[in-house]
matplotlib code that plots the C-alpha trace (Angstrom):
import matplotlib.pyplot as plt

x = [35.4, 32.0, 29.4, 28.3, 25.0, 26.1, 28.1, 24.3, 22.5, 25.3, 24.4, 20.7, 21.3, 23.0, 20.6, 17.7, 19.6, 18.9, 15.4, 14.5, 16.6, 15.1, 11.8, 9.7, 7.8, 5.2, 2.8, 0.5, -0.5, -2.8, -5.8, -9.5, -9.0, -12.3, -11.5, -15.1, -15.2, -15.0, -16.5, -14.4, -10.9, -10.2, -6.4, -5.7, -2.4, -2.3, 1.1, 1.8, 4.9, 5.6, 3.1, 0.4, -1.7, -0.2, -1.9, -4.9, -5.9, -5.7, -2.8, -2.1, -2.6, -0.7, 2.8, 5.0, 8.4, 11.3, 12.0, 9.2, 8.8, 6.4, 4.2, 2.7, -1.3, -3.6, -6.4, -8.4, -7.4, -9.3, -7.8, -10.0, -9.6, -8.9, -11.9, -12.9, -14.6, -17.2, -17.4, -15.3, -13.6, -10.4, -7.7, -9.4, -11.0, -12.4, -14.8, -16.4, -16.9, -20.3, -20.0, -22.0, -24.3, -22.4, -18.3, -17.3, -14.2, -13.4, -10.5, -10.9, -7.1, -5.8, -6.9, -6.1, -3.8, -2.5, -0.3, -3.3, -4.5, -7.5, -5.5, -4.0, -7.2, -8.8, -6.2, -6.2, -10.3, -8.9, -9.4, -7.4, -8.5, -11.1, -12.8, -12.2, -15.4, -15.8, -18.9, -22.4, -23.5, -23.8, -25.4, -22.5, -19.3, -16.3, -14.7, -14.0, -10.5, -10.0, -6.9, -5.1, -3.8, -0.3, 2.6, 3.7, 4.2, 1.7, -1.7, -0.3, 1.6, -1.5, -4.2, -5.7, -5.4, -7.6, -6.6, -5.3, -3.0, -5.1, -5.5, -8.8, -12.0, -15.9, -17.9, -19.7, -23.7, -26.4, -30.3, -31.6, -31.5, -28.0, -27.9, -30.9, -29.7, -29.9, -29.2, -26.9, -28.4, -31.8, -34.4, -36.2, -35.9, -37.7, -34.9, -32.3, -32.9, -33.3, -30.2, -28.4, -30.5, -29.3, -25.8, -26.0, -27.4, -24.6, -22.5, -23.9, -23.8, -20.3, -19.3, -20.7, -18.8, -15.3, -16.3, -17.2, -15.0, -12.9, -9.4, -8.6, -11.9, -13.0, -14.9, -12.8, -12.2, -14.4, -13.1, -16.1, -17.8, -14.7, -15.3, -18.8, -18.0, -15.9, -19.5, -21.8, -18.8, -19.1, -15.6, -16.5, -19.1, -21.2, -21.7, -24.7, -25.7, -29.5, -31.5, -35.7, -37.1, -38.5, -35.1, -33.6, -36.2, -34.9, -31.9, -32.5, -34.8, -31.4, -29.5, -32.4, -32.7, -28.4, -27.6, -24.4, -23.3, -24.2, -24.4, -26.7, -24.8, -26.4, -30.0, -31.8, -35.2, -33.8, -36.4, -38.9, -37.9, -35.4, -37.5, -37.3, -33.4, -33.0, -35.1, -32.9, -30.1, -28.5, -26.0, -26.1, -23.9, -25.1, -24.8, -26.3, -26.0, -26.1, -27.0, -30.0, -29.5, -28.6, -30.8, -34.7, -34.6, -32.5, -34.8, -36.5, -33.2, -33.4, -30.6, -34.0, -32.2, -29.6, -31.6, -34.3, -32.0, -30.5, -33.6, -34.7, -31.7, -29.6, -25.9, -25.2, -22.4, -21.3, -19.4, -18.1, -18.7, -15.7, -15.9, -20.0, -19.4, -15.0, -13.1, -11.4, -15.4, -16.3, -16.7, -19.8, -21.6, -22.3, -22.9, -25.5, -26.6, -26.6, -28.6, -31.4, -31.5, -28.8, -26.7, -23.7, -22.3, -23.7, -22.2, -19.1, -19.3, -20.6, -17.0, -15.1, -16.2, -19.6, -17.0, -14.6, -17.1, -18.4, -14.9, -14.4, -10.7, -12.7, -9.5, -7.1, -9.3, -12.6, -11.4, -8.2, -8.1, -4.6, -3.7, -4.9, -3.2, -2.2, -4.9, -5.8, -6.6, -5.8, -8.4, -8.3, -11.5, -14.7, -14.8, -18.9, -18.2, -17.8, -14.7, -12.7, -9.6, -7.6, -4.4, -2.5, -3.4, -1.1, -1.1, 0.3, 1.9, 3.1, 1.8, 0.8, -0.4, 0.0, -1.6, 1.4, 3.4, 3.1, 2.5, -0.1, -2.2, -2.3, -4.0, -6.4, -7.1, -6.5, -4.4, -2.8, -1.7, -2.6, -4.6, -1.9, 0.2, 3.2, 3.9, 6.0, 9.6, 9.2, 7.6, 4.5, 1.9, 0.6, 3.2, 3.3, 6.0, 7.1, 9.1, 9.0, 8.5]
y = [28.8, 27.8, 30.7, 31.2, 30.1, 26.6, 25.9, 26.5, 24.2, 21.9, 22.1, 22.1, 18.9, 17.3, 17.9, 16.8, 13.1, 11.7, 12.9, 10.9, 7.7, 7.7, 7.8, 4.7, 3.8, 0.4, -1.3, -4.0, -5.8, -8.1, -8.2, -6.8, -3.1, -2.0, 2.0, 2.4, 5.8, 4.2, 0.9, -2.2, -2.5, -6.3, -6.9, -3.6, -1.6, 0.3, 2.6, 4.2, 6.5, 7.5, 6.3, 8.2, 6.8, 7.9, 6.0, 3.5, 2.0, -1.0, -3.0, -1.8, 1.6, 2.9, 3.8, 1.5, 3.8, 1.1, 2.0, 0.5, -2.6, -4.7, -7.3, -9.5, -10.4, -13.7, -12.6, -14.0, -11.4, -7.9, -4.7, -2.4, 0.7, 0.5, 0.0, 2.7, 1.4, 4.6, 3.2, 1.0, 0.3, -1.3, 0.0, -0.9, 2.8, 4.6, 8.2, 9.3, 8.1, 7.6, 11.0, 12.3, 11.9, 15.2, 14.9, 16.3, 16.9, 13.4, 12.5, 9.2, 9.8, 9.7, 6.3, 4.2, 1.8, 1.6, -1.4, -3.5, -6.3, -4.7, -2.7, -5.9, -7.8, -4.2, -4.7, -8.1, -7.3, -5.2, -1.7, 0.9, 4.5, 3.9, 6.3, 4.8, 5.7, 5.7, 4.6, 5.0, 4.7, 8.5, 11.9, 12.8, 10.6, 12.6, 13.7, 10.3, 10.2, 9.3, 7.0, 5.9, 2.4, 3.1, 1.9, 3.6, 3.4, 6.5, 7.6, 10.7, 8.9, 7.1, 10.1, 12.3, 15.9, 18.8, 21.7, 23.5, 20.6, 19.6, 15.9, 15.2, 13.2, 14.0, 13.9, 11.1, 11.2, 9.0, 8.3, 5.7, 3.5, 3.5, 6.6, 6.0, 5.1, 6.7, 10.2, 12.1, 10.5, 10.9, 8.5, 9.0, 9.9, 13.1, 14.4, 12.9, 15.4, 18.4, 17.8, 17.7, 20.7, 22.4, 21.9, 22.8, 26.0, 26.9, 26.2, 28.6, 31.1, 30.5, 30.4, 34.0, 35.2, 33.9, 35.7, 38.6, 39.5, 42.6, 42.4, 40.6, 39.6, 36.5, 33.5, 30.9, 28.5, 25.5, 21.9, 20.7, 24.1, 24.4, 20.9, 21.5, 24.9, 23.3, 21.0, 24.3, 25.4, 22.2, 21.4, 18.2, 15.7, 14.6, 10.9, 10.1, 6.4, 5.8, 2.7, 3.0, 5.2, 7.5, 8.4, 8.6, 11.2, 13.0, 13.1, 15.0, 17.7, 18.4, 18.2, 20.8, 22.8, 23.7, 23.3, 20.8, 18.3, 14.9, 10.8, 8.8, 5.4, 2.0, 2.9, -0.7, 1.1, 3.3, 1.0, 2.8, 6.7, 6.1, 8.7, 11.3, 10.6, 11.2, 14.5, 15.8, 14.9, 13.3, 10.2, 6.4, 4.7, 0.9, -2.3, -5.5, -8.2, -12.0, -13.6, -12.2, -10.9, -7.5, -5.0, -4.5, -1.6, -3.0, -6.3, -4.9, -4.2, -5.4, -5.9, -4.2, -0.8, -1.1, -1.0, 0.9, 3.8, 3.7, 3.8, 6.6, 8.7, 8.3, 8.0, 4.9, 3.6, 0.6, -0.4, -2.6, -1.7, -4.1, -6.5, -6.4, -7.4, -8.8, -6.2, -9.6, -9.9, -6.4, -7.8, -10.1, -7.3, -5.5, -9.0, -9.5, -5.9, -6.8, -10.1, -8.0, -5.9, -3.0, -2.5, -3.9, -0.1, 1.2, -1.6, -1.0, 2.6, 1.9, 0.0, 3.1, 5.9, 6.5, 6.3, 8.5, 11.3, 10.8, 11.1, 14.3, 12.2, 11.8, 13.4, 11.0, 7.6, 6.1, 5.5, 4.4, 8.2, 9.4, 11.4, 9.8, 8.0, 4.5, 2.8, -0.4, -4.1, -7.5, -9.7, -13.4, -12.7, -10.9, -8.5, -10.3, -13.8, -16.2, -17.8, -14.7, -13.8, -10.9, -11.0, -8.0, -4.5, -1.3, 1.8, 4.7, 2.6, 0.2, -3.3, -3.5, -7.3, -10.4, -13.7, -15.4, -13.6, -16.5, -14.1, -11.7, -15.2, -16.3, -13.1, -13.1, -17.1, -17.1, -20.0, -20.1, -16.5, -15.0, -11.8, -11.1, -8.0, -9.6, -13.6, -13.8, -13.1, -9.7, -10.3, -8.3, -10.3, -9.0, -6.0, -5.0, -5.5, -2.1, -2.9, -6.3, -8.5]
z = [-45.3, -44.2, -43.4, -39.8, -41.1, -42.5, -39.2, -37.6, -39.5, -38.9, -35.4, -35.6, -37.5, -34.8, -32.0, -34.4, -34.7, -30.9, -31.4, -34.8, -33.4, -29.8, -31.5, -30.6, -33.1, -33.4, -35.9, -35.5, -38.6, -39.6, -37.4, -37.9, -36.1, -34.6, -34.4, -33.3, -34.6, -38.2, -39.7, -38.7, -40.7, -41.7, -42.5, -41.1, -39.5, -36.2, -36.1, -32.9, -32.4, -29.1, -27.3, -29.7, -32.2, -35.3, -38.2, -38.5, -41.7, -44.2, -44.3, -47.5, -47.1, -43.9, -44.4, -41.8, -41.3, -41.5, -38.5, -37.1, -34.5, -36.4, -34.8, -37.0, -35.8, -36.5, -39.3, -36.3, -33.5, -33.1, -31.9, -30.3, -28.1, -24.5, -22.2, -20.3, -16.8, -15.4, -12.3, -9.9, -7.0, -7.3, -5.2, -2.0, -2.3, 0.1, 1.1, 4.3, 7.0, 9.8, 10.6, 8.4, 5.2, 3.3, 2.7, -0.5, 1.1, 0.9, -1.8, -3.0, -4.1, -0.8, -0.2, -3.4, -3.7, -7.0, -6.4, -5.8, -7.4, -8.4, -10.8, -12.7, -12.7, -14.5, -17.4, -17.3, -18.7, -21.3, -19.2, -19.9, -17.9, -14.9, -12.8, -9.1, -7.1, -3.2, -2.0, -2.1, 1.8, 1.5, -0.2, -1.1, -0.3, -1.9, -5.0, -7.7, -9.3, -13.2, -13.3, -16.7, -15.9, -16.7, -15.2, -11.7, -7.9, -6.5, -7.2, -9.1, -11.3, -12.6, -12.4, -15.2, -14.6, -15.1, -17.4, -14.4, -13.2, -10.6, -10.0, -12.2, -10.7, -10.4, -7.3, -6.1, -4.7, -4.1, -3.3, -2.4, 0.6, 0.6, 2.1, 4.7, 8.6, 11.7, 12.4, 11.5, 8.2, 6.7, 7.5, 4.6, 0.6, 1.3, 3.9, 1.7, -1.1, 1.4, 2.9, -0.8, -1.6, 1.8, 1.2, -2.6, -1.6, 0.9, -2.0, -3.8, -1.0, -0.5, -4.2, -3.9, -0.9, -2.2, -5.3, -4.2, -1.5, -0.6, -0.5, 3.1, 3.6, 2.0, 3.9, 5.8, 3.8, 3.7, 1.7, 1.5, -0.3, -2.6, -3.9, -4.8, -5.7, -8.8, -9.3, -9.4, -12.2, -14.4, -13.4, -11.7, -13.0, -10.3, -10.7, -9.4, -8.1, -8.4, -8.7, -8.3, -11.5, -8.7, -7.2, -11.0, -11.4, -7.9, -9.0, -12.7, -10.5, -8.4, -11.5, -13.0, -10.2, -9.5, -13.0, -12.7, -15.1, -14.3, -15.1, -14.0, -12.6, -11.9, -13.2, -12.3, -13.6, -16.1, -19.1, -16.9, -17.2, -20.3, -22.2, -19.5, -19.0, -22.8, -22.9, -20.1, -21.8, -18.8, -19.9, -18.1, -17.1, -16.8, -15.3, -16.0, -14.1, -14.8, -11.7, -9.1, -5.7, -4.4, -3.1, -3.2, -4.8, -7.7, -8.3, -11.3, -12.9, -16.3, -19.3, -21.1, -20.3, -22.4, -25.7, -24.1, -23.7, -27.1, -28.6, -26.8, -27.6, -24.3, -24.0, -22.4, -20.8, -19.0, -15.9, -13.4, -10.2, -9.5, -7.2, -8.3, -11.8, -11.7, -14.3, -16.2, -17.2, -18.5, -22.5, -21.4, -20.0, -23.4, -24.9, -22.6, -23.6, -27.0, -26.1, -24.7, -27.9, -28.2, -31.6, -31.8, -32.7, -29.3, -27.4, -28.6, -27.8, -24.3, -23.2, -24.7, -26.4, -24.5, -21.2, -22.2, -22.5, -19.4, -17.5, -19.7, -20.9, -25.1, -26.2, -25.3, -25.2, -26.8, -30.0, -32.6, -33.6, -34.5, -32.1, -29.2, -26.6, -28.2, -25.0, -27.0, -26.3, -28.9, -28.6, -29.7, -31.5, -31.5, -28.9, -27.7, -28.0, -24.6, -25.7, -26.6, -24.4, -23.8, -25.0, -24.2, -23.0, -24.1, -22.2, -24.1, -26.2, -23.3, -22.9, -19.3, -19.9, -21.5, -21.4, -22.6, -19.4, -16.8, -13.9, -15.6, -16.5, -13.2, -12.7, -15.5, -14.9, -10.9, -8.8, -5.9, -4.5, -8.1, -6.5, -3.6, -3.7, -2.7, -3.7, -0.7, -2.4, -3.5, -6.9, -7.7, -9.9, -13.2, -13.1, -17.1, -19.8, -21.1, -24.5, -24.2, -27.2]

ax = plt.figure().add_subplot(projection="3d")
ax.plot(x, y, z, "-o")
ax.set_aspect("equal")
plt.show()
């Protein structure tokens, strides 16, 4: 007769089976795998298991389990991570509103629409995880939210979270003349930053209170204080857009003065102050433009920041600003900073690595490190040359597009009713492939 202790590991073996067979596990083989943490891997193998990296390496050298989907790649194609976008607004996003310069109350997740094209044109350009900003016609316009461009029907399906559960995101602020109309708003830079320094302080004050209070008698409670309460604790990144090299400089004596963490966004003049931005230790995150217009204050931008920042020492970043620069576009943009003298290393960092930092997510994206979320992109080619295409973008191990998908390239090449949410029978454009082959 079999001991009770057989008939257990009987059992145990059993329960283990589903596990092992339900396990879905991928390898790509065959193209040149830019890990960007490591030197570029020609012939080389990407397993993923589970929707997590699990091995990158040489052909050769990675152990496929036989269990494996294999998909077999061009020498010619590249595999790269995932781009990570610092700054857009797809999802017809929205903050505060005219009635007043200071809302950090404002949720930019309870106004995104992640059914909207916006979101399929972003992974039809190869973008993976995307910090969704409100806008910049205020001091502060209300808390960002840090989206993983997976697939699902609400904005919590899609969002990051913080370590307490909490939907992730920083906080958006600006200088500039965005921010300068009539009252209630300042007329002038000068009030601008005293009315940010104002509010920080109450912030403070109330920080204190909460903290401090008896039993029964804490402050009311105030949105607007909580959310830059969790700024003043380093929870939140404030993301700060910024043009002139004076109002850069305003912005790194508020960052100085209340001690919270902070990127630098836009940064038209940054060539001008990159040395002072890379002794405070504050990262960029760039864009470069490739046709004039805009406004005044950003007509001395200048693709010149890009390498003048690396050289200096700064942490640089790029991003959309979608519709400003079209997400389907995003590769050209570090070409052109690579044109104007960046490495090609540091360009490649600033579309993932340099991003993921910056959003606080460098665990899970940036890189082809086992372990992370398997967020990558197949390329037709180099990841800076004009005639390179996007082929597919995975999500966690999902392919969320393909250009051979007839519906997801009429949304990376456009047509007739290609950005709509609706074609009119139900269909949803550009909607992703799961386990499609």
């Amino acid at each position: 007769m079999r001991s009770l202790s057989h008939w257990l590991a009987a059992i145990l073996l059993l329960v283990a089976i589903p596990a092992a067979v339900t396990a879905q596990t991928r390898a790509f083989v065959g193209a040149t795998i830019i890990p960007v943490d490591g030197d570029p891997i020609e012939n080389g193998a990407l397993v993923v298991v589970d929707g997590r990296i699990e091995a990158v390496g040489p052909a050769g050298e990675v152990n496929i389990p036989t269990s494996a989907t294999v998909t077999e790649l061009d020498a010619g194609t590249v595999i790269m991570p995932g781009i990570v976008d610092t700054h857009s607004h797809v999802g017809d996003v929205s903050g505060g509103d005219r009635s007043g310069p200071i809302q950090p109350e404002a949720r930019a997740m309870d106004s995104v629409n992640v059914l909207s094209s916006g979101i399929k044109r972003a992974l039809a350009g190869g973008i993976t995880s995307v910090n969704v900003m409100p806008g910049s016609g205020h001091l502060i316009s209300g808390q960002t939210v840090y989206l993983k461009l997976r697939d699902g029907q609400s904005i919590t399906d899609l969002a990051y979270r913080f370590d307490d559960g909490g939907i992730a995101g920083g906080m958006k602020m600006a200088n500039g003349t965005n921010p300068i109309r009539q009252p209630p708003f300042p007329g002038t830079r000068a009030k601008s930053a005293a009315l940010v320094r104002a509010e920080y302080i109450r912030a403070q004050e109330y920080a204190d209170q909460v903290e401090n209070a008896e039993e029964g008698e804490a402050p009311p409670r105030d949105l607007g204080l909580e959310a830059l309460g969790e700024v003043l604790s380093g929870k939140r990144m404030v993301h700060f857009h910024s043009h002139r090299h004076d109002d850069l400089m305003t912005a790194m004596r508020l960052q100085d003065e209340f001690g919270f963490r902070m990127v630098l966004h836009h940064t038209s003049e940054a060539y001008r102050v990159a040395d002072q931005i890379a002794e405070a230790g504050v990262p960029v995150s760039l864009i470069l433009i490739d046709s004039p217009g805009g406004k005044l204050e950003a007509r001395n931008l200048l693709a010149e920041s890009a390498p003048a920042l690396e050289r200096a020492g700064a942490k640089v970043a790029l991003h959309t600003d979608d519709w400003v620069t079209d997400s389907r576009y995003f590769l050209r943009m570090a070409g052109m900073a690579i044109r104007a003298g960046m490495s090609r290393e540091a360009a490649l960092e600033s579309l993932t690595i340099r991003g993921a930092e910056m959003l606080d997510i460098a665990d899970r994206a940036g890189t082809l490190t086992p372990g992370k979320d398997a967020d990558f992109v197949i390329l037709s080619g180099d990841p800076f040359s004009v005639y390179t295409r996007v082929l597919e973008t995975w999500v966690e191990g999902e392919r969320r597009f393909d250009l051979d998908d007839e519906e997801d390239r009429l949304v990376a090449e456009g047509g007739f009713n290609a950005l709509s949410d609706d074609d009119g029978n139900g269909h949803i454009h550009g909607h992703g492939h799961g386990d499609a082959e």
